[in-house]
ZAMARGU-4260 file (C-alpha; in steps of 0.2 Angstrom, whole numbers, plus 5000, padded with zeros to 4 digits):
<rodrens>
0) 5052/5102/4981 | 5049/5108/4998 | 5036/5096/5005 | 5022/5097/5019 | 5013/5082/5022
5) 4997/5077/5027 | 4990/5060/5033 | 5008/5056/5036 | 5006/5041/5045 | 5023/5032/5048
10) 5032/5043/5033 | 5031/5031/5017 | 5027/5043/5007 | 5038/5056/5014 | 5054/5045/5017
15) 5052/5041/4997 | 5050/5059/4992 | 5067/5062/5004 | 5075/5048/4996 | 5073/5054/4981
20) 5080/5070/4984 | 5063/5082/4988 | 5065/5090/5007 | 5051/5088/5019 | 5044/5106/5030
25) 5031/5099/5041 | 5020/5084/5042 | 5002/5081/5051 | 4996/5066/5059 | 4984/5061/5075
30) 4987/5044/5078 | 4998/5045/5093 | 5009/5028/5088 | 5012/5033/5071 | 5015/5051/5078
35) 5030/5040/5087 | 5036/5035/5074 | 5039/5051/5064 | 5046/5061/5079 | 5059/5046/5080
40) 5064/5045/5063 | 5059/5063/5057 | 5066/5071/5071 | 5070/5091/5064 | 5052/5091/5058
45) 5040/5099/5066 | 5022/5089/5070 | 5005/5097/5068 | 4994/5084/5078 | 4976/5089/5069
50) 4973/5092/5050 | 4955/5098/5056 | 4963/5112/5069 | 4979/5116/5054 | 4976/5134/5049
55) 4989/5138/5037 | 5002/5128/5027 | 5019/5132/5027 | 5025/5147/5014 | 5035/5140/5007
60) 5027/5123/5001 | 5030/5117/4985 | 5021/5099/4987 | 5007/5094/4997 | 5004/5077/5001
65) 4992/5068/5008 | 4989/5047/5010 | 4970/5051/5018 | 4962/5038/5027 | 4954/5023/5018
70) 4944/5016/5029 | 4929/5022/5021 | 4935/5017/5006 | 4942/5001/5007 | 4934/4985/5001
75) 4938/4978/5018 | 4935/4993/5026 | 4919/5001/5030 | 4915/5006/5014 | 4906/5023/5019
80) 4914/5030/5004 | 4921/5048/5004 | 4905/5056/5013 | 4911/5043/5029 | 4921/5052/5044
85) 4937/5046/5041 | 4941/5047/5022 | 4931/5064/5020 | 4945/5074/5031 | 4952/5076/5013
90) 4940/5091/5012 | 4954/5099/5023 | 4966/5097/5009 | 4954/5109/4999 | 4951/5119/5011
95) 4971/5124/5014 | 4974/5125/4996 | 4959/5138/4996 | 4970/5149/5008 | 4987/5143/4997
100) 4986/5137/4980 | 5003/5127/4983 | 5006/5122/4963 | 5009/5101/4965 | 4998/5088/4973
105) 5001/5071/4978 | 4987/5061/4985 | 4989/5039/4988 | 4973/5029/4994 | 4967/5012/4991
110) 4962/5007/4973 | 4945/5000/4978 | 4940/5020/4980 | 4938/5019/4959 | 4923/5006/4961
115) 4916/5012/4977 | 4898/5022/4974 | 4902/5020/4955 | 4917/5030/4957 | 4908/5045/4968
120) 4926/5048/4979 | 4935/5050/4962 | 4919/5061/4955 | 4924/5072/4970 | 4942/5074/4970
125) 4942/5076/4953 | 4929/5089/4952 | 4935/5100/4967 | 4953/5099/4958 | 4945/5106/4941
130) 4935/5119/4948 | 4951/5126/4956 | 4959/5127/4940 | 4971/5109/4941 | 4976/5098/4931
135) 4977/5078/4935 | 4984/5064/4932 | 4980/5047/4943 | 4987/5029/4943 | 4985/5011/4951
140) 5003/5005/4955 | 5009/4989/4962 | 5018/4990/4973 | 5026/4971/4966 | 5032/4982/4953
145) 5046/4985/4967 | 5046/4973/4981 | 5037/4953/4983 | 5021/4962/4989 | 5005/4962/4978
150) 4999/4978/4985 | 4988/4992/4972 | 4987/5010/4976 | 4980/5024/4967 | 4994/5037/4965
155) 4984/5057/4961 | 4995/5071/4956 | 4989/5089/4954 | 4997/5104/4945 | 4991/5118/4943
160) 5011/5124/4939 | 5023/5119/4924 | 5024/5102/4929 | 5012/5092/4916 | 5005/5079/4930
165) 5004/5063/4916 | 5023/5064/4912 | 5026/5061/4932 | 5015/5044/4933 | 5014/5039/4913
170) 5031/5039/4906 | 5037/5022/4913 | 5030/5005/4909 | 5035/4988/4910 | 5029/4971/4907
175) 5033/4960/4923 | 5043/4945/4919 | 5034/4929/4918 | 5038/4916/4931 | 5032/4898/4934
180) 5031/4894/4954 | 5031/4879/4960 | 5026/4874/4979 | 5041/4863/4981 | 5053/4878/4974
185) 5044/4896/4981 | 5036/4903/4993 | 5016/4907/4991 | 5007/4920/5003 | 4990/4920/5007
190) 4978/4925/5019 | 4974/4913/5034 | 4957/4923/5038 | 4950/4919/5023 | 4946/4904/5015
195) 4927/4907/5011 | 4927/4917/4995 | 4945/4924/4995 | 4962/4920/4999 | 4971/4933/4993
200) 4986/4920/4985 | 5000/4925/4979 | 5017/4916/4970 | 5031/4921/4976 | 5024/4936/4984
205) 5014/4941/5000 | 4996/4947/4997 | 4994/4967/5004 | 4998/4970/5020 | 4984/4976/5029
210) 4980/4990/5041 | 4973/4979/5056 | 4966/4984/5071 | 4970/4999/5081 | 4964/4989/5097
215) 4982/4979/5093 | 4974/4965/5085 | 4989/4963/5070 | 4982/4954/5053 | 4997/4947/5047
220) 4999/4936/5032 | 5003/4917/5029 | 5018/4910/5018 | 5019/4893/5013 | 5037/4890/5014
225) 5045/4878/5002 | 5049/4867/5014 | 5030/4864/5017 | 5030/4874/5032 | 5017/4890/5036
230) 5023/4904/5045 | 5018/4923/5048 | 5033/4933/5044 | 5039/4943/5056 | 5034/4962/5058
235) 5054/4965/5054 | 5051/4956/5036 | 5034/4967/5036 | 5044/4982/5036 | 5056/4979/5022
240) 5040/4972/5012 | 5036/4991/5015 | 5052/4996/5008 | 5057/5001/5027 | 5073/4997/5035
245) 5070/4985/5050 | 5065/4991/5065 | 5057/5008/5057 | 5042/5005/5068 | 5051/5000/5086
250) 5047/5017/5094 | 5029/5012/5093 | 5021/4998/5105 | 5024/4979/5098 | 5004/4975/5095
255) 5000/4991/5084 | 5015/4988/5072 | 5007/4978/5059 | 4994/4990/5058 | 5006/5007/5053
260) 5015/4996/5040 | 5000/4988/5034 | 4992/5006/5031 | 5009/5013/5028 | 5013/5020/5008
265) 5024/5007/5000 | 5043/5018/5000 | 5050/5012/4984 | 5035/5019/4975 | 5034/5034/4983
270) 5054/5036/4978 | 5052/5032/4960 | 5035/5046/4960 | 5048/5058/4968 | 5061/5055/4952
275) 5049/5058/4942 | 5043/5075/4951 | 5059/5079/4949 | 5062/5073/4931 | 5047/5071/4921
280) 5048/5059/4908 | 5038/5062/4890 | 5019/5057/4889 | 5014/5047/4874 | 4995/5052/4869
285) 4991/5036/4860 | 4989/5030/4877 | 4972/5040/4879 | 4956/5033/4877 | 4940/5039/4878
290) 4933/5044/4893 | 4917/5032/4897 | 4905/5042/4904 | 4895/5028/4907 | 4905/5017/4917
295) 4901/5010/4933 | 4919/5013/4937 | 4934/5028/4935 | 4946/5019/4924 | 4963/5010/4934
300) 4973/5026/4926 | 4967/5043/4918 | 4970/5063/4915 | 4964/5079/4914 | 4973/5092/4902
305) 4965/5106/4907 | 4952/5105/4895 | 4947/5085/4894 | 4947/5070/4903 | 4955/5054/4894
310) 4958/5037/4902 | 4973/5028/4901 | 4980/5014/4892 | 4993/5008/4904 | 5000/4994/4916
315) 5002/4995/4937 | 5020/4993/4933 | 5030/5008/4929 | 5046/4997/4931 | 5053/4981/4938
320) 5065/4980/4952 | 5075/4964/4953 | 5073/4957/4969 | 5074/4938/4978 | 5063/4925/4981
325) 5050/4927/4993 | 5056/4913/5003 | 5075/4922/4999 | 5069/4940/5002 | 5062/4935/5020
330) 5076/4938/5032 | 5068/4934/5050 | 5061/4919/5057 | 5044/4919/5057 | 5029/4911/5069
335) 5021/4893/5066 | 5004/4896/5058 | 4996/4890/5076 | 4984/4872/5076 | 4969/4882/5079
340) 4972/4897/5063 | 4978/4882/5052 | 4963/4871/5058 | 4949/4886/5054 | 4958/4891/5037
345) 4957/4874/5032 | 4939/4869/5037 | 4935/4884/5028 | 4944/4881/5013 | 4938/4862/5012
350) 4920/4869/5014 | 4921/4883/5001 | 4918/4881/4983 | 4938/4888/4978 | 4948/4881/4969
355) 4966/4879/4973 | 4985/4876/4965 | 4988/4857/4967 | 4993/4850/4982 | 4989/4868/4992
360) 4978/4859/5003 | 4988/4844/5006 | 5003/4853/5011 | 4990/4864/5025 | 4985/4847/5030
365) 5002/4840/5034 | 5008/4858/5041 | 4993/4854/5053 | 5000/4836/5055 | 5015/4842/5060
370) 5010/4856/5070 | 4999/4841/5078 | 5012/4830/5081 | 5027/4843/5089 | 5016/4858/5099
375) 5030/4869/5103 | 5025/4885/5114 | 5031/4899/5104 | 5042/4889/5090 | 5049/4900/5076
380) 5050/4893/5059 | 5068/4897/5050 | 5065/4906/5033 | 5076/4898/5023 | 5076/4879/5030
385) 5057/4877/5036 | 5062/4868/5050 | 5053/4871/5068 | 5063/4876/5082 | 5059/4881/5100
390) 5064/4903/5103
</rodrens>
């Protein structure tokens, strides 16, 4: 399909689409850094700088996409919901496809936007689609499904064509393989931030990358290496968690890079989407449930025929790609989790009422202990070895 894209951001979704054999016409996007980006690695493509000021699509657009801001509708985000400034430039989406009825939408945001206001950004994407005559289909993927990140997105397509939106997202599922992790033996991400009521831990795996800060403050993660050393990975590693190659993002100034990964679209999903745009599979209806008009919440996964809404009975893992160990997968040296970030994580931690693996918060101590005992100005921390040494 002949693609114009939205929201582009850094291209996730678009190099995906690409990969998977779909051809992008034009793509839209204001953030001057990202725009960077895209003019570097999309270089034949032209660049509309303002969905607000875009007056007409392409002719001959066969897919719209459009990964809108989630800012106002991220848990840790602002949570103005759909009505907030940022995420309710998805009216533009409606208001182009008033003027062009292009025949296939793709839409990407944060999952949280299912809960939010009891569901009231899903109420209104849903009902404008339906009263222009679509049908959908939507589904929360993780992105660990394909790469050591735990990362849920909602994944919306709109037909109003031949294309059956639920044999796009519904026809693969998988149960992911059950491993035992040990702290002595794999690598375990969390956030260093947090510590309170959260920590966002994950075995063998990083918890999402965030978006950050676009005044340059980066929000990476932490990973306790099996060694026993904590590091932040390097924004190289942050890329290919992304499904990037390294150095995607170099065109852009260092201090913003961890936030257009972090709010990038993860590209291995967006590849497997765009083979299955391009070769649906077969829907089985005995995945359909009821529709729960009195939920609190929209459903993780659901569809509209046409006729009726069902939701649907069905995992955040359309497939499993083999991959390495975390501590395996990560490539780059990363930075010492510093005294002062270990010192807060772990006050916190020892004050708050979490509970933790075993031996977690002894090996933060002796991380400290160490970090204590050897200060190195700008050390690095091998990935594979743990062992500090001076860049």
């Amino acid at each position: 399909m002949k693609i114009s894209a939205l929201f582009a951001g850094i291209g996730g979704l678009e190099l995906g689409l690409n990969r998977a054999g779909h051809k992008s016409l034009m793509m839209c996007e204001i953030w001057d850094p990202a725009v960077a980006v895209l003019r570097q690695r999309f270089a034949s493509i032209p660049i509309e700088r303002d969905v607000a000021s875009l007056k007409d699509l392409p002719s001959s657009t066969e897919l719209l996409t459009a990964g809108f801001p989630c800012q106002d509708l991220s848990q840790a985000g602002l949570t103005a919901g759909i009505e907030g400034k940022r995420s309710g430039l998805v009216d533009h989406v409606f208001r182009l496809l008033d003027k062009q009825r292009v025949k296939t939408i793709v839409l990407e945001n944060v999952s949280f936007m299912l809960a939010l206001d009891k569901g009231a950004a899903m109420h209104r994407l849903t009902g404008a689609f339906e009263e222009r005559g679509y049908r959908w289909a939507y589904r929360t993927v993780n992105s660990l499904a394909f790469v050591p990140q735990r990362r849920e997105r909602v994944f919306f397509v709109a037909s109003c064509g031949d294309l059956e939106p639920e044999n796009v997202l519904f026809g693969d599922d998988v149960v992911p393989p059950t491993t035992e992790t040990k702290l002595a033996t794999h690598a375990h991400g969390f956030y260093w931030t947090e510590g309170t009521r959260g920590l966002g831990w994950a075995p063998d795996a990083i918890p999402t990358l965030k978006n950050g800060s676009t005044i340059g403050i980066p929000s990476p993660p932490a990973v306790l290496m099996p060694a026993g050393q904590i590091i932040k990975p390097d924004i190289r590693d942050a890329e290919h968690l992304q499904g990037f190659p390294e150095g995607w993002t170099t065109s852009a100034p260092e201090r913003l890079r961890w936030s257009l990964v972090g709010n990038a679209v993860t590209v291995p999903v967006a590849e497997w989407l765009g083979g299955r745009l391009l070769e649906p599979s077969v829907y089985d209806t005995q995945r359909d449930r009821p529709w729960e008009t009195s939920s609190k919440r929209f459903p993780r996964a659901a569809r509209f025929d046409g006729l009726t809404r069902y939701g649907v009975e069905i995992s955040g893992f359309p497939v499993w790609q083999q991959r390495l160990h975390l501590h395996q997968f990560l490539k780059y040296s990363g930075m010492p989790l510093s005294v002062r970030a270990t010192s807060g994580f772990l006050s916190r931690a020892e004050a708050s009422s979490l509970r933790f693996v075993p031996g977690f918060l002894a090996a933060v101590r002796s991380h400290l202990e160490r970090m204590h005992a050897a200060p190195v100005a700008h050390s690095s921390v091998t990935s594979g070895t743990g062992l500090i040494a001076a860049e």
